[in-house]
C-alpha positions, 0 to 999 in steps of 0.5 A, a space after each residue: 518512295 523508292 530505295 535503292 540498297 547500292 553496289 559497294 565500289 570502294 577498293 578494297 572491296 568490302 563485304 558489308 550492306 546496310 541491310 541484310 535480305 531478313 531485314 529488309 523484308 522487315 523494312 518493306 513489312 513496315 513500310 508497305 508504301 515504299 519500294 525496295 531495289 537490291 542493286 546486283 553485287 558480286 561481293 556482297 556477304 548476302 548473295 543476290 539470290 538471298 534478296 530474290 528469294 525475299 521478294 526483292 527485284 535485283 536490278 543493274 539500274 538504281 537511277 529510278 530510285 529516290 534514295 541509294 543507301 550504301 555503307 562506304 564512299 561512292 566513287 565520283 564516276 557512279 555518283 547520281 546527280 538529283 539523288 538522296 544518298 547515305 554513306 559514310 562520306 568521310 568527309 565531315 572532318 575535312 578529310 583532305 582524300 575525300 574534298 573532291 568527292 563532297 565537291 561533286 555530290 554538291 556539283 550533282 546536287 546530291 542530297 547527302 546523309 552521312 550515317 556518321 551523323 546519323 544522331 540523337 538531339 544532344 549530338 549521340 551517335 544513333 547506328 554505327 559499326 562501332 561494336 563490331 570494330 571492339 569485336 574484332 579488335 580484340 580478336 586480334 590483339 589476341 591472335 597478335 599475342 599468340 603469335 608474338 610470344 609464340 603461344 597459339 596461331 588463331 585463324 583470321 577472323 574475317 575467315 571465321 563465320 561471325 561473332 561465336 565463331 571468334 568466341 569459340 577460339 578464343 576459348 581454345 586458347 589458355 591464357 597466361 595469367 596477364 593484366 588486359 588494359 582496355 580504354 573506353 565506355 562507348 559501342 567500341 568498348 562494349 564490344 571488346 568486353 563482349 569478348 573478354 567476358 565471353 572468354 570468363 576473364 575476370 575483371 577487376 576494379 583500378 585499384 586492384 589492377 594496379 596494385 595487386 598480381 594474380 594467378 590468372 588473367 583479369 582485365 580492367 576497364 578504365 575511362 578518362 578520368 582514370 587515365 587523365 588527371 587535372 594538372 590543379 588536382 582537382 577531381 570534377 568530372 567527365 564533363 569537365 574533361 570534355 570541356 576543358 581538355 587543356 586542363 588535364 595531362 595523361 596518367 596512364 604510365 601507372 597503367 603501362 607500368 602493369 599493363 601486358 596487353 592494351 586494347 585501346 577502345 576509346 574515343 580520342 578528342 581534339 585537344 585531350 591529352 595523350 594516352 602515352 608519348 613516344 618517350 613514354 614508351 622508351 621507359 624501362 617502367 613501360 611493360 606493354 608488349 601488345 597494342 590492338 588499337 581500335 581506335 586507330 589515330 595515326 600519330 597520336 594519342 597511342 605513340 605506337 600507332 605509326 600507320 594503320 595496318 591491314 586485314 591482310 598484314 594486320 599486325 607490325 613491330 614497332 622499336 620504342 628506341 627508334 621509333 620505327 617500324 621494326 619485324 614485330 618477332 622481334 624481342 624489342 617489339 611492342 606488338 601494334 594491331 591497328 587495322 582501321 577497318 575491322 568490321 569488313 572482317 564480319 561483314 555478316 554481323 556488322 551488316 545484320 546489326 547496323 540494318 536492324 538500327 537503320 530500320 529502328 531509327 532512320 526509316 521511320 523519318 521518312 514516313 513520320 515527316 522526321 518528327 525527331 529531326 533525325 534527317 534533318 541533322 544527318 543531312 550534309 548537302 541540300 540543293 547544291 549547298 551545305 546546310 547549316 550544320 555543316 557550313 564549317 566544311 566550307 572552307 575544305 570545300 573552296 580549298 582553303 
C-alpha cells in the first residue's frame, strides 16, 4: 500500500501536515510493508529536504499512490478520481461553501475520510487540533487584552516558534488582579488551561469565583451545568443536558456579572441554550471586556461573535448598544478575538501532535483488517455513494 503525504492548496495557505518528517519515520518503522511519498510543497512548516533527509522520496506526482492524506480541503481541480483520500472535508454539517466539493469526490469515485470523524465507537473524537485552538486561543485573549487596556504588546503567535515560546511571553507580562472565565472540558479547553497553568494563575472553584475578590489573578473553569440550569429546577446531570437541551435556559449572567476576560472553549450543541444574548451583553451588570472565543459560532451562543476574524486582523471592537462592529480602543468595546483557524499559528506543534495521534490510531487499521472499525466509521463516500453513516448528507448533496 502507497501513502501519499499531500501538497496544502487551500488559500489561505496553511502551514500544517498530518505528519511531521520524525513521525513519519516512525510510521514507515512500524509498517515496513507500506510506502511513503512526501508530495514537494513550498509552504509547508517542514521543508522538503527535512523528509529527504529521512529516507522519504519528495515527488510532484502522488496519483501512483493508494491514499493521499492531507489536512485542509482539496480543491476540486487536483482531486484523483479512484483514490482514498483524509481531509477535513468540511462537509458533514452540510456546509452550503463545500456541497460541490463532496459532489465530485462522489463523481471520481473517491474514497473520502473525514479526520473530523476520525472516532471511538461511542462517537468520541480520536485526533484533532483541538488542543492547539486552546493554546493559541488563549495566546490571544491575552495579547488582546494587552492591547485593549493598553497594558502590554505580545508579539503574534504564529511568529513565535511553538508552545513555550508563547508560555515564555505570557510570563513577561504582569497580570492585574482579574477574574479569567473559561468554558469547556474538551482538548480545546485543555489547552487554554495549559496556558493559564503555565502562566501559575491561580484557579478557583464557582463558589469562590463568584463570590469572592483577590488581590491577583485566579480563573475558573466551568462546565454546562454550571452555566445552564433546568427551567423545573432540578439538577440531573450532564447527560441530560445533552439530551434534552430544550430543557435548560442560560446562567451564565452570574458569571458575566464577575467575569473580566472570558475564554470560550466549549463545545456549543444544536438546541442548547446561549451562553448570553445580545441583550444580555447591553446590561450595565455585563463586566466582560474581552472575549477569545475559540469556539468561534458566528451569531450564536456567544453574542459578541458577529463574524470570525483572522490571523492577520485578529481582534475587533464590538458596540453592545448597537450591536455592530465598532474600533475595539474604543471605551465601549468588549474586545472579540474570534480567528477560527488558530492552530495554522503553530503549525509546528499542531502537526507533530496530530501525526503522533494519526500513527497511534489510524495507521494500524490499515494493516489489522480495521479490527476496532475506526475506518469504517471515519469513511464518508465509497464506490460513488454515501455510506450508511452518513446518508443524512444526502439531501445537501442533490440540493435540497
Amino acid at each position: 500500500m502507497k501513502f501519499a503525504i499531500i501538497k496544502e492548496r487551500k488559500s489561505p495557505p496553511d502551514r500544517r501536515v498530518v505528519f511531521s518528517p520524525e513521525t513519519l519515520k516512525k510510521a514507515s518503522q512500524f509498517f515496513p510493508q507500506a510506502t511513503f511519498k512526501v508530495e514537494a510543497s513550498n509552504i509547508r512548516v517542514f521543508p522538503d529536504e527535512a523528509y529527504r533527509s529521512q529516507g522519504f522520496e519528495v515527488v510532484d506526482d502522488v496519483s501512483d499512490c493508494d491514499v493521499l492524506i492531507g489536512v485542509k480541503e482539496v480543491p476540486v481541480d487536483y482531486l484523483i478520481p479512484n483514490k482514498s483520500y483524509f481531509f477535513f472535508s468540511h462537509t458533514i454539517k452540510k456546509q452550503p461553501y463545500n456541497r460541490d466539493l463532496l459532489r465530485s469526490i462522489l463523481e471520481k469515485n473517491i474514497t473520502l475520510y473525514d479526520h473530523e470523524t476520525i472516532v471511538r465507537e461511542n462517537g468520541a473524537r480520536l485526533i484533532g487540533f483541538g488542543r492547539y485552538a486552546g493554546i493559541v486561543g488563549a495566546y490571544n485573549g491575552f495579547r488582546a487584552w494587552g492591547l485593549k487596556h493598553d497594558a502590554w504588546n505580545l508579539p503574534k503567535a504564529e511568529t513565535l516558534a511553538d508552545q513555550q515560546a508563547l508560555i515564555a511571553k505570557l510570563n513577561t507580562i504582569a497580570l492585574p488582579p482579574i477574574k479569567i472565565l473559561l468554558t469547556g472540558s474538551g482538548k480545546v479547553a485543555g489547552g487554554a488551561k495549559e496556558m493559564l497553568d503555565a502562566m501559575n494563575i491561580k484557579q478557583v472553584e464557582v463558589a469562590a469565583y463568584l463570590e469572592q475578590t483577590f488581590d491577583e489573578p485566579v480563573y475558573c473553569v466551568i462546565d454546562v451545568l454550571d452555566y445552564n440550569k433546568r427551567k423545573d429546577g432540578k439538577v440531573i446531570d450532564n447527560l441530560d443536558f445533552f439530551n434534552h437541551p430544550e430543557a435548560y435556559e442560560s446562567n451564565f449572567m452570574r458569571f458575566a456579572k464577575v467575569t473580566d476576560f472570558f475564554i470560550a472553549g466549549h463545545f456549543y450543541g444544536d438546541g442548547a441554550p446561549y451562553l448570553f444574548t445580545r441583550e444580555d451583553a447591553k446590561s450595565k451588570d455585563f463586566n466582560i471586556s474581552v472575549i477569545a472565543d475559540i469556539s468561534c459560532d458566528i451569531d450564536g451562543p456567544v453574542a459578541t461573535t458577529i463574524r470570525p476574524s483572522t490571523i492577520a486582523e485578529p481582534i475587533y471592537g464590538y458596540d453592545p448598544q448597537t450591536e455592530t462592529e465598532i474600533d475595539y480602543k474604543e471605551p465601549k468595546a468588549i474586545v472579540v478575538m474570534a480567528v477560527d483557524n488558530l492552530p495554522c499559528e503553530l503549525p509546528k506543534d499542531a502537526s507533530e501532535g496530530f501525526g503522533s495521534l494519526f500513527l497511534e490510531y489510524v495507521l494500524p487499521a490499515f494493516f489489522n483488517a480495521d479490527k476496532d472499525g475506526i475506518l469504517q466509521r471515519a469513511k464518508v463516500t465509497e464506490n460513488g455513494k454515501l455510506t450508511e453513516r452518513f446518508t443524512y448528507l444526502q439531501d445537501y448533496v442533490d440540493g435540497i
